[in-house]
N, CA, C and O atoms as CSV, one atom per row, in Angstrom:
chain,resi,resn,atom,element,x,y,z
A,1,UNK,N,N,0.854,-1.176,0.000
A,1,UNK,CA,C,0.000,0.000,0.000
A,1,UNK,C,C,0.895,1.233,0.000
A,1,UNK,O,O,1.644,1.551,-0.924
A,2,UNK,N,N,0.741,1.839,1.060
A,2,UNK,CA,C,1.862,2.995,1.157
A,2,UNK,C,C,1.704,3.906,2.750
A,2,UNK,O,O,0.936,3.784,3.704
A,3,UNK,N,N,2.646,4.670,2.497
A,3,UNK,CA,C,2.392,5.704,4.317
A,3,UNK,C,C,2.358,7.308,3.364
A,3,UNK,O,O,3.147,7.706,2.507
A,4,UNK,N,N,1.254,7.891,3.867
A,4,UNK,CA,C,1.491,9.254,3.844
A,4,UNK,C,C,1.223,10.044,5.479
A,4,UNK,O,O,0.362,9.839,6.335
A,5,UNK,N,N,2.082,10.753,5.437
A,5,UNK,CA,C,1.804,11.488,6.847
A,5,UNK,C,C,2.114,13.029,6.565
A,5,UNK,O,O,2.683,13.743,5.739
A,6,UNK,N,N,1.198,13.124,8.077
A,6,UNK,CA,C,0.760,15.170,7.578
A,6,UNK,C,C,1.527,15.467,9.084
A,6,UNK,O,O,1.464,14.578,9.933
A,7,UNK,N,N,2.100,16.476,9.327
A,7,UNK,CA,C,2.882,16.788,11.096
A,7,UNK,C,C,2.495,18.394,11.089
A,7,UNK,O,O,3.224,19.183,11.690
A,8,UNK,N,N,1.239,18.880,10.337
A,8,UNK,CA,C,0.827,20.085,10.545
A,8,UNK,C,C,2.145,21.117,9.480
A,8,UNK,O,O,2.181,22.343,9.370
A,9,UNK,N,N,2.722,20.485,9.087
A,9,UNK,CA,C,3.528,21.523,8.161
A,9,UNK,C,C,3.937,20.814,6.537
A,9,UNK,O,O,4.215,21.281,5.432
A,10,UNK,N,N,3.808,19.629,7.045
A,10,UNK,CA,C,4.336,18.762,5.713
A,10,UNK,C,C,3.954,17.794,5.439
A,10,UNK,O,O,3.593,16.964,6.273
A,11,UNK,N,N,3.925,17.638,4.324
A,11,UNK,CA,C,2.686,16.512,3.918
A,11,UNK,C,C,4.060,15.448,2.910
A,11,UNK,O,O,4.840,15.709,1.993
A,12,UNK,N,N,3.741,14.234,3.728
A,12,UNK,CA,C,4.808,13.316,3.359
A,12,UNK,C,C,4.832,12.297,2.587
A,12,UNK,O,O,3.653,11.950,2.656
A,13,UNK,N,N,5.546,11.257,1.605
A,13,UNK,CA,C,4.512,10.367,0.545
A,13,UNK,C,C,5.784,9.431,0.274
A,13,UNK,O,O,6.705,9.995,-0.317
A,14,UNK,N,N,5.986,7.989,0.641
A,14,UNK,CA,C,6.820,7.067,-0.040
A,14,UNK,C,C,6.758,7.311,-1.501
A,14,UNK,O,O,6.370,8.379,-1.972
A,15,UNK,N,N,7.158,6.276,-2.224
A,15,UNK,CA,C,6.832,6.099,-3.739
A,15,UNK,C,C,6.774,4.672,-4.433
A,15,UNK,O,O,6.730,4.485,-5.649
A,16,UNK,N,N,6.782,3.769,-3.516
A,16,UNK,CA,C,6.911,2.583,-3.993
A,16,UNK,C,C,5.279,2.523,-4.258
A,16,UNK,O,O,4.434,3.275,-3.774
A,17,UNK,N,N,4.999,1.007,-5.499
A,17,UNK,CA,C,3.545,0.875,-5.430
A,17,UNK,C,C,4.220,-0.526,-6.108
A,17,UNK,O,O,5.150,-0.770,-6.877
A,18,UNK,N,N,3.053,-1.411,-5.260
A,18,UNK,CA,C,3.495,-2.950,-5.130
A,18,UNK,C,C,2.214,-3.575,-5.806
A,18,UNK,O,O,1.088,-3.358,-5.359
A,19,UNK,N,N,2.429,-4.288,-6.804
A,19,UNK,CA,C,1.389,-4.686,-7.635
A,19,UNK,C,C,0.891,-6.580,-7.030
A,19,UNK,O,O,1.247,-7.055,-5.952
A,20,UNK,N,N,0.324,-7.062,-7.725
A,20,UNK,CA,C,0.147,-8.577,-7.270
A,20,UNK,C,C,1.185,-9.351,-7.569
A,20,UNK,O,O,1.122,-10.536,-7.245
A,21,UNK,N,N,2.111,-8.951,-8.108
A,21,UNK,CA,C,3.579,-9.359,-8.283
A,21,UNK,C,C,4.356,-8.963,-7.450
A,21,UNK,O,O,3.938,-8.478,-6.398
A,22,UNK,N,N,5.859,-9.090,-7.761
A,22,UNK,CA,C,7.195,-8.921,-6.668
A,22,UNK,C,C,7.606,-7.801,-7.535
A,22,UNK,O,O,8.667,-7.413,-7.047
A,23,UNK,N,N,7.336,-7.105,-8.523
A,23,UNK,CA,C,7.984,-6.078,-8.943
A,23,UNK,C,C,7.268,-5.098,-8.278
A,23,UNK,O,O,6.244,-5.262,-7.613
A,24,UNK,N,N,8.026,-3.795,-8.553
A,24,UNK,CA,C,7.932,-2.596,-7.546
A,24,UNK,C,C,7.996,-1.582,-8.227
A,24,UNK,O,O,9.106,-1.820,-8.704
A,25,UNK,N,N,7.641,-0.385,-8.787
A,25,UNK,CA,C,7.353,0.907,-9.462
A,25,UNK,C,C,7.781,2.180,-8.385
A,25,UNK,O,O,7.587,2.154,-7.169
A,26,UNK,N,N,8.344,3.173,-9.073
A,26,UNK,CA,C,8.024,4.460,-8.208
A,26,UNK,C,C,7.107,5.047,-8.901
A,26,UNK,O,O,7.013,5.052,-10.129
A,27,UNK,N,N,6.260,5.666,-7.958
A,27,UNK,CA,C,4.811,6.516,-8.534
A,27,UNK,C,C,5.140,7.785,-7.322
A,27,UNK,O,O,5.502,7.605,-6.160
A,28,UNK,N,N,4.910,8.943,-7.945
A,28,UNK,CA,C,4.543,10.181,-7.529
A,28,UNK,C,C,3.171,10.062,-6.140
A,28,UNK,O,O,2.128,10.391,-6.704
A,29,UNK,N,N,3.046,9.923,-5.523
A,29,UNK,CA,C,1.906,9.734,-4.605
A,29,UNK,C,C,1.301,11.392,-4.176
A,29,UNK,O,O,0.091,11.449,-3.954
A,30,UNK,N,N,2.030,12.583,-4.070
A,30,UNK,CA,C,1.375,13.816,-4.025
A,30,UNK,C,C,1.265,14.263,-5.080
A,30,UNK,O,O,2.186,14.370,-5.890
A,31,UNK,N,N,-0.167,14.684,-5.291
A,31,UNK,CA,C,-0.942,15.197,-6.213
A,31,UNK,C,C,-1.026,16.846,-6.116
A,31,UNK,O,O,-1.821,17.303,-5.296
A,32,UNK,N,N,-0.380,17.597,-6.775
A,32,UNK,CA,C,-0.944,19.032,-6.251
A,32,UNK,C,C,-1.811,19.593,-7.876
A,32,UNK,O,O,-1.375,19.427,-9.016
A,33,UNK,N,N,-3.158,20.290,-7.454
A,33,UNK,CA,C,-3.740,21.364,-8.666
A,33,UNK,C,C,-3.597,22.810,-7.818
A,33,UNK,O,O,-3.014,23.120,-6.779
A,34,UNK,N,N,-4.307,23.433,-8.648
A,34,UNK,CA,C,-4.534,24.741,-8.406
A,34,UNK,C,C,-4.675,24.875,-6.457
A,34,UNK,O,O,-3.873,25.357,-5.657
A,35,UNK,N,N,-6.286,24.105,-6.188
A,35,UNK,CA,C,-6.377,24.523,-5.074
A,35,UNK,C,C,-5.869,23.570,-3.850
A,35,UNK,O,O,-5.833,24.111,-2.745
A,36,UNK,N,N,-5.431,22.056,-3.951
A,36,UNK,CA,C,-5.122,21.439,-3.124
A,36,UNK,C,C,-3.690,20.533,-3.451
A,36,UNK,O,O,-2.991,20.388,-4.454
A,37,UNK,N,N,-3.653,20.071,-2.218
A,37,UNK,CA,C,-2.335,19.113,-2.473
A,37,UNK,C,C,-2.699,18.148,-1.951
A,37,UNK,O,O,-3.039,18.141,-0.768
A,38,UNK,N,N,-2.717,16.853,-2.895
A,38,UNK,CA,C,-3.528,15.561,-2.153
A,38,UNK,C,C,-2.503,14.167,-2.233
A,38,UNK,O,O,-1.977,13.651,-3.219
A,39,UNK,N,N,-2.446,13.775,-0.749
A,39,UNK,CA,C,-1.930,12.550,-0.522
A,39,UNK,C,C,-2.892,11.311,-0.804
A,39,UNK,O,O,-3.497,10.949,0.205
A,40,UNK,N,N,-3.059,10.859,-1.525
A,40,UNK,CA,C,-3.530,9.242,-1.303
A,40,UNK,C,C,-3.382,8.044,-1.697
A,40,UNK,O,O,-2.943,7.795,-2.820
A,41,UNK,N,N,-3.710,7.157,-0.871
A,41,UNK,CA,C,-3.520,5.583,-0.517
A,41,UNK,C,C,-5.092,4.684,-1.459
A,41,UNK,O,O,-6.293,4.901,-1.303
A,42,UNK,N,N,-4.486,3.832,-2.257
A,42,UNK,CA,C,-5.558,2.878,-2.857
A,42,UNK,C,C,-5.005,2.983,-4.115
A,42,UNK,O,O,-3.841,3.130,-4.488
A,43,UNK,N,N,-6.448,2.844,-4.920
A,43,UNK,CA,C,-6.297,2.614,-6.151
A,43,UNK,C,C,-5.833,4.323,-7.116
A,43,UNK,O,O,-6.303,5.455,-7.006
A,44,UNK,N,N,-4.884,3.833,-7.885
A,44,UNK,CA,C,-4.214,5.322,-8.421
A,44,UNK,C,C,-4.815,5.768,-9.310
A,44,UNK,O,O,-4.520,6.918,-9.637
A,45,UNK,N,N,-6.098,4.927,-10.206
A,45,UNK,CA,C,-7.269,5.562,-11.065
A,45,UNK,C,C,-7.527,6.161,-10.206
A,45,UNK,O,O,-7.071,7.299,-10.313
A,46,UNK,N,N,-8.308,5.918,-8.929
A,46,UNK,CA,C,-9.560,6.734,-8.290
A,46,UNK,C,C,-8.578,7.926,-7.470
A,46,UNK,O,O,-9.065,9.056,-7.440
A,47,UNK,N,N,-7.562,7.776,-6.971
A,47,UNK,CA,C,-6.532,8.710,-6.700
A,47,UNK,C,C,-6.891,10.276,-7.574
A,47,UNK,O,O,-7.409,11.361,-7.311
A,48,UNK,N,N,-6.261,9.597,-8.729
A,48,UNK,CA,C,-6.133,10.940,-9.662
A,48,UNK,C,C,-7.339,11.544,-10.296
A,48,UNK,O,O,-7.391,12.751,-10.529
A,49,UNK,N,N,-8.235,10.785,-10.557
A,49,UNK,CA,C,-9.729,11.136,-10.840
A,49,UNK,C,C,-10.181,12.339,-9.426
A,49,UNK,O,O,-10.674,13.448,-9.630
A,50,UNK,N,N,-9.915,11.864,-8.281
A,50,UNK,CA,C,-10.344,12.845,-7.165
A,50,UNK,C,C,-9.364,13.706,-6.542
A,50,UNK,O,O,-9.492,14.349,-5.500
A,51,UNK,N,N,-8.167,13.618,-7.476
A,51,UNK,CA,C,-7.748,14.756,-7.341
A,51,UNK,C,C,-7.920,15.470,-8.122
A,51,UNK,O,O,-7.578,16.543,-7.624
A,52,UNK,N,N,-8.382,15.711,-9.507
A,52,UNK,CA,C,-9.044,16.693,-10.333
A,52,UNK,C,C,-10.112,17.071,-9.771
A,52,UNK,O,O,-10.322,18.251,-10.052
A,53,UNK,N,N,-11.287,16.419,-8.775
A,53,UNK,CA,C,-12.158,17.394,-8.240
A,53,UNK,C,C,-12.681,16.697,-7.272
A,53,UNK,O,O,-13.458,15.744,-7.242
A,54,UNK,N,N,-12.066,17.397,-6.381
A,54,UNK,CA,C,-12.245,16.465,-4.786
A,54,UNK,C,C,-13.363,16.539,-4.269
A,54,UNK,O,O,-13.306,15.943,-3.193
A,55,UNK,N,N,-15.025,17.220,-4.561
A,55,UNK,CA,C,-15.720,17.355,-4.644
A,55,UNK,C,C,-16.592,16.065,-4.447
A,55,UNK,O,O,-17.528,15.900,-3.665
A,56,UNK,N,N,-15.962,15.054,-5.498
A,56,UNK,CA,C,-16.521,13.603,-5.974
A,56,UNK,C,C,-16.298,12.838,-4.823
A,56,UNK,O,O,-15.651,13.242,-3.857
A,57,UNK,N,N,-16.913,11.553,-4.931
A,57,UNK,CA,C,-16.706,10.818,-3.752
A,57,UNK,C,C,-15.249,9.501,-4.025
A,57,UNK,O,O,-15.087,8.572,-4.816
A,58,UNK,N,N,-14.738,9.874,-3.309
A,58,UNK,CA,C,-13.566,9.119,-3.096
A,58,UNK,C,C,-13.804,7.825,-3.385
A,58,UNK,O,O,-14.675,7.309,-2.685
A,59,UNK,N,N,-13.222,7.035,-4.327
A,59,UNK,CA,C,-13.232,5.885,-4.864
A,59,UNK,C,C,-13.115,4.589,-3.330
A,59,UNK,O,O,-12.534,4.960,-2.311
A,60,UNK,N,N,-13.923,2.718,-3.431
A,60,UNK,CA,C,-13.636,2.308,-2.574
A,60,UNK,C,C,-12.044,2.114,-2.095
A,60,UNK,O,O,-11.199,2.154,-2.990
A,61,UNK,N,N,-11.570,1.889,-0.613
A,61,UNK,CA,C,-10.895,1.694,-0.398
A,61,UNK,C,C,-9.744,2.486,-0.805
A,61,UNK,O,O,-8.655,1.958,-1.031
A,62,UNK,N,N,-9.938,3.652,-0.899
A,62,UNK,CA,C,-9.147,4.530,-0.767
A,62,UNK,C,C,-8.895,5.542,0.273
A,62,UNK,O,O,-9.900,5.656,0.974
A,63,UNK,N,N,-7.910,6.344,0.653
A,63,UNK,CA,C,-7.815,7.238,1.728
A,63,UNK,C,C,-7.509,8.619,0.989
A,63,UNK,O,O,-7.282,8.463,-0.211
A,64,UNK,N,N,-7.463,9.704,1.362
A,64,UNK,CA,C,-6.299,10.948,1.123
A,64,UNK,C,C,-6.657,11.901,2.109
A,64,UNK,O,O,-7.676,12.223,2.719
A,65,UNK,N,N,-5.251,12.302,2.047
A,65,UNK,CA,C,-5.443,13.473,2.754
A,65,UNK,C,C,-5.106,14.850,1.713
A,65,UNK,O,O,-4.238,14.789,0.843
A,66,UNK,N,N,-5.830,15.913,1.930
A,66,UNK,CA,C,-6.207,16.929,1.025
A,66,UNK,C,C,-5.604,18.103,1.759
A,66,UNK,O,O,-5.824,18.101,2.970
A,67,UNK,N,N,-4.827,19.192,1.240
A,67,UNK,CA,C,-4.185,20.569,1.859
A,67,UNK,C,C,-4.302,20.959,1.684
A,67,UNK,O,O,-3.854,21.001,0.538
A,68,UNK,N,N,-5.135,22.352,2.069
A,68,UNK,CA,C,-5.347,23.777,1.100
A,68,UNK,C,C,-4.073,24.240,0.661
A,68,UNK,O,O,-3.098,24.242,1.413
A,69,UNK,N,N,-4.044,24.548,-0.266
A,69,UNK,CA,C,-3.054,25.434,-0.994
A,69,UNK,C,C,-2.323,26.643,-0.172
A,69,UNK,O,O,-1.176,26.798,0.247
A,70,UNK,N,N,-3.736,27.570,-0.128
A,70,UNK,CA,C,-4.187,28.693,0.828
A,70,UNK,C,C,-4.342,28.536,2.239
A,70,UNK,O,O,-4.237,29.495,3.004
A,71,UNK,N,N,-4.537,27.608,2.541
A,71,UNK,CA,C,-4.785,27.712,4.119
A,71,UNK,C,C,-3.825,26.960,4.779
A,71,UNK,O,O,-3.308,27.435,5.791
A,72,UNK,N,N,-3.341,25.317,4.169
A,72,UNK,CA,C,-2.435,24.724,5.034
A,72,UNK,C,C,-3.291,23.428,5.694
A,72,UNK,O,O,-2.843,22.371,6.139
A,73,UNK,N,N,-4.557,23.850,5.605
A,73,UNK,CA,C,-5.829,23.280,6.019
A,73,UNK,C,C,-5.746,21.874,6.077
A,73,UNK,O,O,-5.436,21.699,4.899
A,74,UNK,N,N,-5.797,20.487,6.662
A,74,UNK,CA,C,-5.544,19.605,6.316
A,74,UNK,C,C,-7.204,18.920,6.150
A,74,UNK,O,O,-8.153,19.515,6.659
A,75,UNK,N,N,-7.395,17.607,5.373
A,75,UNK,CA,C,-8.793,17.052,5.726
A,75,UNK,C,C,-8.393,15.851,4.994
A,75,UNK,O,O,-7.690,15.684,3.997
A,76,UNK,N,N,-9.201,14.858,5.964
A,76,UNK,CA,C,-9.207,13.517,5.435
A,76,UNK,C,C,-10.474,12.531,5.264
A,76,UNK,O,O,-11.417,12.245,6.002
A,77,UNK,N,N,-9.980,12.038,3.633
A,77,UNK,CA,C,-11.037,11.602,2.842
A,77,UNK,C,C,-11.502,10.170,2.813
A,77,UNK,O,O,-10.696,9.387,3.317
A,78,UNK,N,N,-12.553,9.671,2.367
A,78,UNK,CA,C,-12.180,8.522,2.543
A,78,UNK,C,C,-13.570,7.838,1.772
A,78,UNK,O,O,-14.056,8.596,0.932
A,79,UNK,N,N,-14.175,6.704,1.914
A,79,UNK,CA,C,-15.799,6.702,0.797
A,79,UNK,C,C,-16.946,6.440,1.807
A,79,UNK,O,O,-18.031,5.891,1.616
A,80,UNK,N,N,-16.315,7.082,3.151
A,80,UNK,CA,C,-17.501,6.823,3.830
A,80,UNK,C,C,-18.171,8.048,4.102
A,80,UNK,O,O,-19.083,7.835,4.901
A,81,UNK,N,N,-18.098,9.202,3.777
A,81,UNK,CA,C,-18.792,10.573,3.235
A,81,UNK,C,C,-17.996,11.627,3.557
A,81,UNK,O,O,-16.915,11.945,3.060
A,82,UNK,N,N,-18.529,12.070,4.303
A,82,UNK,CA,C,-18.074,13.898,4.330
A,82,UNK,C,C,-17.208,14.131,4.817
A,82,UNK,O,O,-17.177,13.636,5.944
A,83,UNK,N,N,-15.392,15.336,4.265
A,83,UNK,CA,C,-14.144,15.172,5.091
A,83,UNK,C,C,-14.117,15.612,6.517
A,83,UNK,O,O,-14.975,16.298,7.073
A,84,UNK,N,N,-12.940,15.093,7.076
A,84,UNK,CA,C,-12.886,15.119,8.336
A,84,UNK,C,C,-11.840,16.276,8.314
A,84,UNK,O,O,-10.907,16.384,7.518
A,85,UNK,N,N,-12.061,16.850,9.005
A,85,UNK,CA,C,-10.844,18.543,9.648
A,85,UNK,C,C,-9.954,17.409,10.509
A,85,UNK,O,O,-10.325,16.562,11.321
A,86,UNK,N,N,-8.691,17.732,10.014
A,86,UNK,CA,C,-7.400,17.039,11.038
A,86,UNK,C,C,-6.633,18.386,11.336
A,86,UNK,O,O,-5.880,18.997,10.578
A,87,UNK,N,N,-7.030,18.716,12.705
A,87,UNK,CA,C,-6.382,19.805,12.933
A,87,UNK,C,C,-5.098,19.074,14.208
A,87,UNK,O,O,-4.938,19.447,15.370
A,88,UNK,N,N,-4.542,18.243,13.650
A,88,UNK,CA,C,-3.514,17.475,14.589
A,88,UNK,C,C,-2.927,16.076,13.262
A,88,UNK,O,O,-3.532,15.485,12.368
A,89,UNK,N,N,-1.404,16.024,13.798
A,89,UNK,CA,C,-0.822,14.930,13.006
A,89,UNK,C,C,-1.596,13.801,12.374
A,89,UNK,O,O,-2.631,13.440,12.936
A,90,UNK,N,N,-1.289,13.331,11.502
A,90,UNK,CA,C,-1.856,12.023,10.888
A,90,UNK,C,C,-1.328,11.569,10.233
A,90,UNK,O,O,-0.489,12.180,9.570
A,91,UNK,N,N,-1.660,9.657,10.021
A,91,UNK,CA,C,-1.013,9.314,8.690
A,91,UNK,C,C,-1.968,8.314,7.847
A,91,UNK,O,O,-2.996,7.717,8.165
A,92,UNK,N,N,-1.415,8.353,6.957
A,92,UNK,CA,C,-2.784,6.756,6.556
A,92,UNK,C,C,-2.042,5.656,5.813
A,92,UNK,O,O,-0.871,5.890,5.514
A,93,UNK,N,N,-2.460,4.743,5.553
A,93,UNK,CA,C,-1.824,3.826,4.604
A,93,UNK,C,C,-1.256,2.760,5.686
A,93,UNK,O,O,-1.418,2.799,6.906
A,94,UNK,N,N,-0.390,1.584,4.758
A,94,UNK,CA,C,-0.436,0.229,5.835
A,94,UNK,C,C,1.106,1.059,6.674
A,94,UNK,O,O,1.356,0.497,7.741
A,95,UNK,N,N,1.747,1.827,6.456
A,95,UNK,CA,C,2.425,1.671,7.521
A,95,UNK,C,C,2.629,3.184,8.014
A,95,UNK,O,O,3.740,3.705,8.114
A,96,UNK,N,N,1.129,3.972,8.377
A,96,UNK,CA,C,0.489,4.764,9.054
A,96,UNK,C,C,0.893,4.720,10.866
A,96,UNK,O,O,1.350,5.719,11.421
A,97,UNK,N,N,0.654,3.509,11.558
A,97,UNK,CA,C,0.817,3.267,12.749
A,97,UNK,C,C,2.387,3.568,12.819
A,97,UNK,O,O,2.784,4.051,13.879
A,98,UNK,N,N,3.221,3.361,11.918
A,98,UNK,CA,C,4.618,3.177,12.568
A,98,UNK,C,C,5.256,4.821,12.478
A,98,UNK,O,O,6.205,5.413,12.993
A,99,UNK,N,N,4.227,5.142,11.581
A,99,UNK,CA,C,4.573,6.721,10.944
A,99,UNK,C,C,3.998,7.668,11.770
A,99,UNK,O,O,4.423,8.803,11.553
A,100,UNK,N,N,2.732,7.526,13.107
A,100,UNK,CA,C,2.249,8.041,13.862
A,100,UNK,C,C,2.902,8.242,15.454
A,100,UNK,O,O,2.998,9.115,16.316
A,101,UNK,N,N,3.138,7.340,15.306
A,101,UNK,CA,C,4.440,6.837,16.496
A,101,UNK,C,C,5.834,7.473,16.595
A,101,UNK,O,O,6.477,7.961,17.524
A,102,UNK,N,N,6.141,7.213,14.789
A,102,UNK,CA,C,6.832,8.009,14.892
A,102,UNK,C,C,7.353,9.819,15.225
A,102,UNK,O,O,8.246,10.562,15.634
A,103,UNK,N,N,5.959,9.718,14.660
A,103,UNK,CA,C,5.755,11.997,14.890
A,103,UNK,C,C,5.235,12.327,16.077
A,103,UNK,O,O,5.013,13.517,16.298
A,104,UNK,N,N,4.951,11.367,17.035
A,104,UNK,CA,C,4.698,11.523,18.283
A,104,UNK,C,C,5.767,11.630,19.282
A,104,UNK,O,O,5.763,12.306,20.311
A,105,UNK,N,N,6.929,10.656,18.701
A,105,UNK,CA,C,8.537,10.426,19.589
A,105,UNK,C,C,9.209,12.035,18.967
A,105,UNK,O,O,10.029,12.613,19.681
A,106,UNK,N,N,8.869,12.544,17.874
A,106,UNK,CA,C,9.384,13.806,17.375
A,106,UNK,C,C,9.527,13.911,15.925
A,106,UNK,O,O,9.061,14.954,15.467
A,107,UNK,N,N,9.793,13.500,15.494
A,107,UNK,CA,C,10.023,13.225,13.891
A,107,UNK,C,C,9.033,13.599,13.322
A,107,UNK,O,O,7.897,13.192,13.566
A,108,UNK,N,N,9.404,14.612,12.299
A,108,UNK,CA,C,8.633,15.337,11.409
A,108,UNK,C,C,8.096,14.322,9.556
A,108,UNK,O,O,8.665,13.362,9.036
A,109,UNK,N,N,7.060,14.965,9.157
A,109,UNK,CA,C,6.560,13.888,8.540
A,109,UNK,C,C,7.638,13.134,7.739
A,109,UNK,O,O,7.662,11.905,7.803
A,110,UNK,N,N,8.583,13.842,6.946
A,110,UNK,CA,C,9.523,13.477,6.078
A,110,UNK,C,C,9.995,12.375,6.935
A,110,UNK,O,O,9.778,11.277,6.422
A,111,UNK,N,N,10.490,12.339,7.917
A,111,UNK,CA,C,11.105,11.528,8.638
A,111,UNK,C,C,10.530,10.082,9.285
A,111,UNK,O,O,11.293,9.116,9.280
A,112,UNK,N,N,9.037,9.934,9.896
A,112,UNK,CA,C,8.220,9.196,9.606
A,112,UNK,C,C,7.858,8.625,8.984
A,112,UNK,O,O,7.349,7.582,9.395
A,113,UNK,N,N,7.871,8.904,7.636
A,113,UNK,CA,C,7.679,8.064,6.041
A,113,UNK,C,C,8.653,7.044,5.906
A,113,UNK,O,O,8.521,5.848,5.646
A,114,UNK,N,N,10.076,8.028,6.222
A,114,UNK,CA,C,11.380,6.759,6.387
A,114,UNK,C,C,11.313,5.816,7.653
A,114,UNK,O,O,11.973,4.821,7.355
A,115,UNK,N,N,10.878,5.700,8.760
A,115,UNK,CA,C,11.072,4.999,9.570
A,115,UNK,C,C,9.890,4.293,9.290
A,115,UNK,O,O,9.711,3.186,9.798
A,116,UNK,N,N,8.905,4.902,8.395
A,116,UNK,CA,C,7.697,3.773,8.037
A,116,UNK,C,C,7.935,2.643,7.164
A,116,UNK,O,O,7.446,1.519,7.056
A,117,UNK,N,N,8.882,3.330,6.550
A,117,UNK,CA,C,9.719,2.371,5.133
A,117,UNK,C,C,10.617,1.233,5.806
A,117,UNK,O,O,10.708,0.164,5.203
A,118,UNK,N,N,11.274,1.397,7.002
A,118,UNK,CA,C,11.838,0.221,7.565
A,118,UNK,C,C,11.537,-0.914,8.276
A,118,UNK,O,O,12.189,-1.922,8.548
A,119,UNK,N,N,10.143,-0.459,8.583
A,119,UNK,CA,C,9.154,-1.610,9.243
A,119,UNK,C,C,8.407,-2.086,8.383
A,119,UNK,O,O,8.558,-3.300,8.253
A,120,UNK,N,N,7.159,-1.331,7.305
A,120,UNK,CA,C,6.237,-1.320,7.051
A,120,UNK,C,C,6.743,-2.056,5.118
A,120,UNK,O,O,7.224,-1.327,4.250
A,121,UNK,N,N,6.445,-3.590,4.918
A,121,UNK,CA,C,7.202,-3.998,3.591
A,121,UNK,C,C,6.423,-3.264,2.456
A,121,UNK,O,O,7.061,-3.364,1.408
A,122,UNK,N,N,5.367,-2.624,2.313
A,122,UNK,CA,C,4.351,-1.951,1.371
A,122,UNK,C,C,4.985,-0.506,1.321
A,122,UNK,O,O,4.614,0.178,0.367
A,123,UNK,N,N,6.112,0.212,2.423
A,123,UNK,CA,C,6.472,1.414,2.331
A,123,UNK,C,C,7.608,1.387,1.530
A,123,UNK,O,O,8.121,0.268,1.504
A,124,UNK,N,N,8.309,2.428,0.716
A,124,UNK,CA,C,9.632,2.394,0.464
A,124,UNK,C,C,9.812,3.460,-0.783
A,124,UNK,O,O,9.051,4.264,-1.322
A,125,UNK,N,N,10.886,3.162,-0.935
A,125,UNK,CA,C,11.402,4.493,-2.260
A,125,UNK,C,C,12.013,5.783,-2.003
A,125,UNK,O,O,12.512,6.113,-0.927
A,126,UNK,N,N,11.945,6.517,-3.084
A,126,UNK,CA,C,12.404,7.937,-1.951
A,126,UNK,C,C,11.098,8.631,-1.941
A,126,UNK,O,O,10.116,8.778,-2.668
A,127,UNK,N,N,11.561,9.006,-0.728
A,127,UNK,CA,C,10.016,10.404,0.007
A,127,UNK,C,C,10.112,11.199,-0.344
A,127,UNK,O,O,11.230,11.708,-0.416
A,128,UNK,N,N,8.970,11.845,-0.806
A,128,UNK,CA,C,8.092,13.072,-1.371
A,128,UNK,C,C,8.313,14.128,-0.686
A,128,UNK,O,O,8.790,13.377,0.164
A,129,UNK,N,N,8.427,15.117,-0.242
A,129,UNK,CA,C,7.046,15.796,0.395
A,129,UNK,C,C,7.007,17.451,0.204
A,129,UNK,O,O,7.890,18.162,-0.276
A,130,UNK,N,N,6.001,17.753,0.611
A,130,UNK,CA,C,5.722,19.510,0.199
A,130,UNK,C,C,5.271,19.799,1.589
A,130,UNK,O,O,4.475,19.162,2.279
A,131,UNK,N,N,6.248,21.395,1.993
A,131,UNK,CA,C,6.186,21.814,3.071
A,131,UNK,C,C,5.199,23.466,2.563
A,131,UNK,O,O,5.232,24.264,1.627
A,132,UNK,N,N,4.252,23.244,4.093
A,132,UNK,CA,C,3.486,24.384,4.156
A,132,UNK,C,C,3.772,25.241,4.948
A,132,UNK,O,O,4.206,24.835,6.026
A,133,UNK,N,N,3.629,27.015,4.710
A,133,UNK,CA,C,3.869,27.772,5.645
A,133,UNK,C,C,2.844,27.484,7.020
A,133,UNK,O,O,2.968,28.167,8.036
């Protein structure tokens, strides 16, 4: 799957994507348009489809987290309806827990992603990420 994590300033993104095979791809996992910057976990059709207009309902089994451009704003998506305001750290994806833990001991998101990548076998590659004022 993958880890994205948010630490209120930076929004963080492995790049590995692990298919039903043993081969391994790097994929871009942050999405930025005009008005948001979107992390998400699942399927990378329904990914990029809702990041052109996040409006839509988030494809199954998918997650993201969404950033205002403008605000910094964080919110998290998901197909069970309406976003949630994360006005505090988060992460999602299968190795979310190790990446939460981690920004709790101190480690900022960039840094979490990597220590998610050493536990978590679905994490890996090099990390993304876009920092907000």
């Amino acid at each position: 799957m993958t880890t994205i994590a948010w630490d209120g300033k930076t929004l963080a993104a492995d790049s590995q994507m692990t298919s039903d095979y043993i081969e391994t791809v790097s994929l871009n996992k942050i999405l930025i348009n005009k008005d948001h910057t979107i992390g998400g976990v699942g399927s990378c059709s329904d990914i990029k489809r809702f990041s052109q207009d996040i409006s839509m309902q988030i494809g199954k089994e998918c997650e993201a987290l969404v950033i205002s451009n403008k605000t910094g704003k964080c919110q998290y998506h998901c197909d069970s309806g309406s976003p949630l305001d994360m006005n505090f750290i988060t992460a999602i994806g299968s190795g979310a827990k190790f990446a939460m833990g981690a920004m709790l001991a101190g480690a900022d998101a960039k840094q979490a992603v990597k220590i998610a990548s050493k536990l978590d076998p679905y994490t890996g590659g090099r990390i993304r990420s876009k920092k907000f004022k």
